[in-house]
NUGU-220751 format. One record per residue (C-alpha): residue in three letters; x, y negated, z negated. Coordinates in steps of 0.25 Angstrom, whole numbers, padded with zeros to 4 digits, always signed. Layout:
% NUGU-220751
ALAXYZ ...
END
This chain:
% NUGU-220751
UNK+0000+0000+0000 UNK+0011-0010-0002 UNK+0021-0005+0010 UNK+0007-0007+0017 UNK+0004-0022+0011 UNK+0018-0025+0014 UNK+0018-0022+0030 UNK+0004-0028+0030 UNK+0009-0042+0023 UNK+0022-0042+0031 UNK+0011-0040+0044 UNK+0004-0053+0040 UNK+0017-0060+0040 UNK+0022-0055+0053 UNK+0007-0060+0059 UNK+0008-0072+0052 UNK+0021-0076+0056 UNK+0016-0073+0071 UNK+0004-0080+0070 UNK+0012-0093+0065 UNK+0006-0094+0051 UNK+0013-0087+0044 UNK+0021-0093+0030 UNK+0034-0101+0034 UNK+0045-0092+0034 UNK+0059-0093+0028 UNK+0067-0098+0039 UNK+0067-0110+0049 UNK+0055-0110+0057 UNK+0058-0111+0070 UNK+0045-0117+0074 UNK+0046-0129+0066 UNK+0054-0137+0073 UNK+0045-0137+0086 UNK+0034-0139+0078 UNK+0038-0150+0070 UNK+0041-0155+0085 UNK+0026-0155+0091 UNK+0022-0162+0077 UNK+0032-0173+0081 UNK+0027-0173+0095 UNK+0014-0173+0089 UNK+0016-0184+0079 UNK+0022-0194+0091 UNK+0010-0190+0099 UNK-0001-0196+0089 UNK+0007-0210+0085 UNK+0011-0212+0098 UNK-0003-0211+0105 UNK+0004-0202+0114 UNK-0009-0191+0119 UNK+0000-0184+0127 UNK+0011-0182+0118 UNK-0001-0177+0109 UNK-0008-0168+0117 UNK+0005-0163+0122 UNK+0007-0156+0106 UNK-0006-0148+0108 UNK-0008-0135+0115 UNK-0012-0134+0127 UNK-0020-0122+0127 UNK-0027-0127+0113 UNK-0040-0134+0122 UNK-0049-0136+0111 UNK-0039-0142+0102 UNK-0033-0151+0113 UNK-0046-0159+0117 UNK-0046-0160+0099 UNK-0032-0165+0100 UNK-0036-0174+0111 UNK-0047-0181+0104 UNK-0039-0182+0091 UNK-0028-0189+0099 UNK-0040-0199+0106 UNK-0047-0200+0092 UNK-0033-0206+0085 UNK-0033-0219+0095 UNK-0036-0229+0085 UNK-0028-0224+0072 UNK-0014-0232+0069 UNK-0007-0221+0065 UNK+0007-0227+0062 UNK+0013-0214+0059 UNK+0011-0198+0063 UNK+0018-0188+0058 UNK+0015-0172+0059 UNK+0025-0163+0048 UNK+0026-0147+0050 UNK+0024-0141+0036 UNK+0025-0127+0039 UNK+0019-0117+0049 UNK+0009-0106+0046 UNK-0001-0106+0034 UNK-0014-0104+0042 UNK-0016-0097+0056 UNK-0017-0103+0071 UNK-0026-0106+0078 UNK-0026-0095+0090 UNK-0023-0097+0104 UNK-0010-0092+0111 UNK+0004-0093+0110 UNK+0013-0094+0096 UNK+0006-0102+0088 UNK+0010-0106+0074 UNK+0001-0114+0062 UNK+0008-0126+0056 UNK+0003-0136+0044 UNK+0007-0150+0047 UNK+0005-0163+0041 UNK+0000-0177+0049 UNK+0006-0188+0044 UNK+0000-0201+0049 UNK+0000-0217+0043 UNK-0010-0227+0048 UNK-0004-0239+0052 UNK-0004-0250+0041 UNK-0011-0242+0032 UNK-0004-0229+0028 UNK+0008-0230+0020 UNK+0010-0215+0019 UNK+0005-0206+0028 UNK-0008-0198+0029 UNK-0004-0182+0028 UNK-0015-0173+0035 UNK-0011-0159+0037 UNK-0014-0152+0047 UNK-0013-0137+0051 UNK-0010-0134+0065 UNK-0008-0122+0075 UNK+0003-0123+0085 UNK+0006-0117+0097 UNK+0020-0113+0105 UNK+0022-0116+0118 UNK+0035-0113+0123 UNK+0043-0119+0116 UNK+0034-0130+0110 UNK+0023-0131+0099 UNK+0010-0136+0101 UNK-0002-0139+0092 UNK-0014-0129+0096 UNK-0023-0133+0084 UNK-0027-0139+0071 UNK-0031-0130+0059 UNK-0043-0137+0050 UNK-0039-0138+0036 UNK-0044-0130+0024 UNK-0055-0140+0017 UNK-0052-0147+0003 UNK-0059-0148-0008 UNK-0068-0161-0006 UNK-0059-0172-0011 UNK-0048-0165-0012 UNK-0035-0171-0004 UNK-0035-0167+0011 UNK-0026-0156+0015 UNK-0028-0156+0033 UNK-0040-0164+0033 UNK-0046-0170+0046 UNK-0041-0183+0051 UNK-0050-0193+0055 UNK-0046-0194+0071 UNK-0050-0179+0070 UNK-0065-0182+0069 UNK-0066-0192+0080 UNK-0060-0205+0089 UNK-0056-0214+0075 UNK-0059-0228+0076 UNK-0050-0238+0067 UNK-0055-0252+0061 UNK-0046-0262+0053 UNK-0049-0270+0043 UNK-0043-0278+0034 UNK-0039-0270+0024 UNK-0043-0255+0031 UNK-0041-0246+0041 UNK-0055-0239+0046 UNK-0053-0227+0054 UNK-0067-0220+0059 UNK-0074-0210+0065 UNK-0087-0209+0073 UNK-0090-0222+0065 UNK-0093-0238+0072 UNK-0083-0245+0072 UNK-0091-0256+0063 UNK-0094-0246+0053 UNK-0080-0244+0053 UNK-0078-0260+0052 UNK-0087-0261+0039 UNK-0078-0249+0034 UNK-0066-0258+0034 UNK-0074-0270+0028 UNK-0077-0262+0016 UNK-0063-0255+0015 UNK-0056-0270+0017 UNK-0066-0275+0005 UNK-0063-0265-0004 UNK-0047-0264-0003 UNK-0048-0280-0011 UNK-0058-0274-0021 UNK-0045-0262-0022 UNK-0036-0274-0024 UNK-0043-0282-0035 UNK-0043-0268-0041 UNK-0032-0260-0041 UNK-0022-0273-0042 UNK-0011-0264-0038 UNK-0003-0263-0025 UNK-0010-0255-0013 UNK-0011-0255+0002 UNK-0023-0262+0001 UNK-0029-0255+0013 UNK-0038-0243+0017 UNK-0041-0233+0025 UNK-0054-0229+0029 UNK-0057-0216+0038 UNK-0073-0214+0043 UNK-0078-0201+0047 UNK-0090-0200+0055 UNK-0096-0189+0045 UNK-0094-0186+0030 UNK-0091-0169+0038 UNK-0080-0180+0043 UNK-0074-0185+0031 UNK-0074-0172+0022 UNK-0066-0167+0036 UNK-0056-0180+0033 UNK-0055-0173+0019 UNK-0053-0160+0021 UNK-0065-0157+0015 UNK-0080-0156+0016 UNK-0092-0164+0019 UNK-0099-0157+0007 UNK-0089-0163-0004 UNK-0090-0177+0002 UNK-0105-0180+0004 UNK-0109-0192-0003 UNK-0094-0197-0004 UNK-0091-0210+0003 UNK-0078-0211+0005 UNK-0064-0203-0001 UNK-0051-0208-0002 UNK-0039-0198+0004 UNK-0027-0199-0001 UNK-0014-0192-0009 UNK-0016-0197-0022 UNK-0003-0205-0027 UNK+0002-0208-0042 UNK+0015-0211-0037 UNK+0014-0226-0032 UNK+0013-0221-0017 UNK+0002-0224-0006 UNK-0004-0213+0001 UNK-0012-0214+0012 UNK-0027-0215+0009 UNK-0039-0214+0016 UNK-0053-0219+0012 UNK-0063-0209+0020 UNK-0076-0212+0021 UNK-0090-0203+0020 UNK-0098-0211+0032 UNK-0112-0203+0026 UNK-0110-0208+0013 UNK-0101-0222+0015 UNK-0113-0225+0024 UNK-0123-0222+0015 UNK-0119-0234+0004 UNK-0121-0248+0005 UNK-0112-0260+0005 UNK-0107-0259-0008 UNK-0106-0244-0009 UNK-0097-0244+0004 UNK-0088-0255-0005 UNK-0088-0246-0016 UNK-0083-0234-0011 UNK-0073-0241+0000 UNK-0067-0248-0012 UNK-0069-0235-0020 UNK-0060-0229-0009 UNK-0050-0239-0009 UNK-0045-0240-0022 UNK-0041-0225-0021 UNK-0032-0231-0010 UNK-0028-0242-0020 UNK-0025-0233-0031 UNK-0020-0220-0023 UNK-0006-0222-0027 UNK-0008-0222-0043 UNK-0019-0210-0040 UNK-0013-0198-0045 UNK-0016-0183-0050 UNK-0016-0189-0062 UNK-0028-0199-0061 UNK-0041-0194-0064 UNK-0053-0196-0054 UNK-0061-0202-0065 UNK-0051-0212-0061 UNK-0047-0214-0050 UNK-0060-0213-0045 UNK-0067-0222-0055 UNK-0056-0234-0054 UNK-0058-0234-0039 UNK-0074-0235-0043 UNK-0072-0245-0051 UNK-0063-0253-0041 UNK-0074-0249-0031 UNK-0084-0257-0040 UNK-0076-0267-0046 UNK-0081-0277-0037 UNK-0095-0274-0037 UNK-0107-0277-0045 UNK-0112-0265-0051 UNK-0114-0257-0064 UNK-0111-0246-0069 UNK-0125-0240-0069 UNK-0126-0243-0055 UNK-0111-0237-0051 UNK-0114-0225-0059 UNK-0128-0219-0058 UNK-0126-0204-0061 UNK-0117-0208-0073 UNK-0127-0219-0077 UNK-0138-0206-0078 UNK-0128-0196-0085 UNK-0126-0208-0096 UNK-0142-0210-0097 UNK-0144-0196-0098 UNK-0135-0194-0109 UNK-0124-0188-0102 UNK-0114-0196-0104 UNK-0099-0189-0100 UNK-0090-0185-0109 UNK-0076-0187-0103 UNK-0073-0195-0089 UNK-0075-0186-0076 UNK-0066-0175-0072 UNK-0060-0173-0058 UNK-0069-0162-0056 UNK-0081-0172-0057 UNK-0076-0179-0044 UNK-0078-0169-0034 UNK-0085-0172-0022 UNK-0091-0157-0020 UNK-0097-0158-0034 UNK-0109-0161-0042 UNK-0113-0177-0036 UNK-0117-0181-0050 UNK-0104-0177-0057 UNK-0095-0184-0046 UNK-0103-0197-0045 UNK-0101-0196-0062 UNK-0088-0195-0060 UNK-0086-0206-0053 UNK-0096-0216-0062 UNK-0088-0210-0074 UNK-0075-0214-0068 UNK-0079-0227-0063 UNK-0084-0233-0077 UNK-0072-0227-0085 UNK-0062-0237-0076 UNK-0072-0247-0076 UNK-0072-0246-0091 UNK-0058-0247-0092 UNK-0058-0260-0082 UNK-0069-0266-0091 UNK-0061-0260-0106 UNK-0046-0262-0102 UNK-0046-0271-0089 UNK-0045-0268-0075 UNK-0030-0269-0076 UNK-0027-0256-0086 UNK-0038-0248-0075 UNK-0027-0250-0066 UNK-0017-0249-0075 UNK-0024-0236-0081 UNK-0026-0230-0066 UNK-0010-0231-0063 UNK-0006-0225-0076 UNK-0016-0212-0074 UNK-0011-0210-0060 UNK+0005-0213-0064 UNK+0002-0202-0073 UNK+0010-0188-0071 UNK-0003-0180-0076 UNK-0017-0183-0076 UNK-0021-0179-0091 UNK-0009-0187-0097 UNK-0011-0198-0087 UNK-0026-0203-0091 UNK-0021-0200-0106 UNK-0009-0210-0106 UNK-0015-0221-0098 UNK-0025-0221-0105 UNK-0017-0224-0116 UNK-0008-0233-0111 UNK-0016-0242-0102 UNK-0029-0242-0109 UNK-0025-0239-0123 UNK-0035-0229-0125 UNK-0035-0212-0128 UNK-0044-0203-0117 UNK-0052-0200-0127 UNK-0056-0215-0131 UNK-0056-0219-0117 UNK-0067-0208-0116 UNK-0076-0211-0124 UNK-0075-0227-0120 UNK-0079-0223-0107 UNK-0093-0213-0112 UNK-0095-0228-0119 UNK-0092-0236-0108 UNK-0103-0226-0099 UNK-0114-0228-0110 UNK-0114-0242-0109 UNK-0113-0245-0096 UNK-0122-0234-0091 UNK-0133-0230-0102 UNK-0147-0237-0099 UNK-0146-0251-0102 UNK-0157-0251-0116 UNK-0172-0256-0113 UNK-0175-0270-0120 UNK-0185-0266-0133 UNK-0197-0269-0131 UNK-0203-0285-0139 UNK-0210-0280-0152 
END
């Protein structure tokens, strides 16, 4: 039985290998070379506008995947892209695609920077097969990613140019880049990210780009597909913010995505909301790390969000403001778990109101200053349990378990039923 699972395991290998998605082996691969080549050619292609160049890096027997190849070329006509780049990880990990000749599998990544916007580059994997012609390699087609878990950081997610011909508005202080959408819908798109980046800045009062940019799907199908996800865990959400999460002072590149059914669905000040709701996760990116909690760093880029507005906490919060009348008033701040998008709606919009209202009460108790200062010492932190505890202490003078029960009173006063005037004896 084991002689017997040895030949049989040394069989898978031997296919495997053949096949071209085999592990990497020991030794120099002999392929890599060539193929890091076609990338390059590749690469060239796409920020020179060369069509030719590119369509002379895909197979010519690959028919289906050409005409795609074409329309994705046509469809990036209006994107600055000031830098491509296309790095060879490793061959193998998944089979090819079938059609003739040696064909081998290879995980790539595309780098890419829009021009004036991007500071470091956007990294899309991407999972490609690639066939040999002579002596050349050829790009024969691309593998759809596995799907993450919905808000989960996107591992080979579709790019917008993907879906459709991309059109590109400017505005002052935004880049808007469309699909399937009127070019004056995507205008008012801008207007509101260009209002919201000063509301960021009057904020935040620390250094940022000062700009954002916005991708528009033609369909919420569209935007869990930009995500890597699905539509299910993104219905009712009107916009996500992508991004590597920083802590370390640098500047990732961020992309505020919108949800067109439900962005659409709001009114003026809802789209001002959540626009500058998006945009201070730009902002704060880089003091946003594993160690800050989403009770934070969601409920600080609510509260920026509704800084300038004139509401109440009883309007902002309605499902909390129920919970609080009925009684149920929660017991500790909102885990991580309570923000997931494919979960129970009532825990995730709680977790947002409860987030919002415990850094408004610190900008009303301390000063809008220690809710910065507060944010940056959380997310400088080397752990997250250890990190809430210590800045607590050291910016807002106060233990968790103070802190705590402050904010239960803080939500009893500002969301319990205002008391009925007694009645003239």
């Amino acid at each position: 039985m084991v002689a017997a699972l040895v030949v049989f395991t040394a069989l898978l290998s031997t296919l495997a290998a053949m096949a071209g998605w085999g592990g990497e082996s020991d030794g120099p691969d002999p392929d890599a070379r060539a193929i890091e080549r076609l990338l390059e050619r590749r690469a060239d292609a796409v920020r020179e506008r060369d069509e030719g160049a590119f369509m002379a890096t895909v197979d010519r027997s690959a028919g289906r995947y050409r005409a795609q190849q074409q329309r994705t070329f046509d469809n990036l006509a209006e994107v600055p892209l000031s830098s491509v780049q296309y790095r060879f990880i490793r061959k193998g990990g998944f089979p090819p695609v079938d059609g003739t000749g040696r064909r081998v599998t290879a995980q790539v990544e595309m780098r890419y920077r829009l021009a004036g916007y991007d500071t470091a580059p956007v990294v899309a994997p991407q999972r490609l097969t690639l066939a040999q012609r002579g002596h050349r390699w050829y790009v024969a087609a691309v593998q759809a990613p596995t799907r993450a878990a919905p808000g989960a950081a996107e591992r080979g997610a579709a790019q917008l140019w993907d879906q459709g011909r991309v059109s590109v508005v400017r505005g002052e202080r935004s880049l808007v880049l469309g699909v399937g959408q009127d070019r004056r819908y995507l205008q008012g798109v801008a207007a509101t990210a260009d209002s919201a980046v000063p509301s960021v800045h009057r904020a935040w009062r620390g250094p940022w780009a000062g700009r954002v940019v916005v991708l528009v799907p033609r369909s919420l199908a569209d935007m869990a597909a930009l995500l890597g996800g699905s539509a299910s865990g993104y219905r009712g959400i009107a916009a996500v913010t992508t991004g590597e999460i920083g802590g370390s002072g640098t500047v990732p590149a961020d992309r505020v995505i919108i949800n067109p059914e439900a962005y659409d669905a709001l009114g003026d000040l809802g789209r001002q909301v959540v626009m500058t709701h998006e945009a201070t996760h730009v902002a704060t990116r880089a003091h946003t790390s594993a160690s800050t909690p989403l009770w934070l760093s969601e409920g600080f880029a609510d509260w920026v969000g509704y800084r300038d507005t004139k509401t109440f906490p009883r309007q902002v919060a309605p499902e909390l403001t129920r919970a609080v009348e009925g009684g149920d008033l929660p017991s500790d701040l909102p885990r991580d778990a309570d923000f997931g998008f494919a979960g129970d709606g009532n825990v995730l919009a709680q977790a947002y109101e409860q987030g919002w209202l415990a850094c408004r009460m610190i900008a009303e108790q301390w000063g809008e200053r220690k809710l910065v200062a507060f944010y940056r010492a959380v997310g400088r932190a080397p752990e997250r349990e250890a990190g809430v505890r210590d800045a607590l202490r050291d910016e807002l003078r106060v233990s968790e378990k103070e802190f705590v029960r402050r904010w239960r009173a803080y939500l009893t006063k500002q969301l319990a039923a205002p008391a009925l005037p007694r009645a003239a004896s």
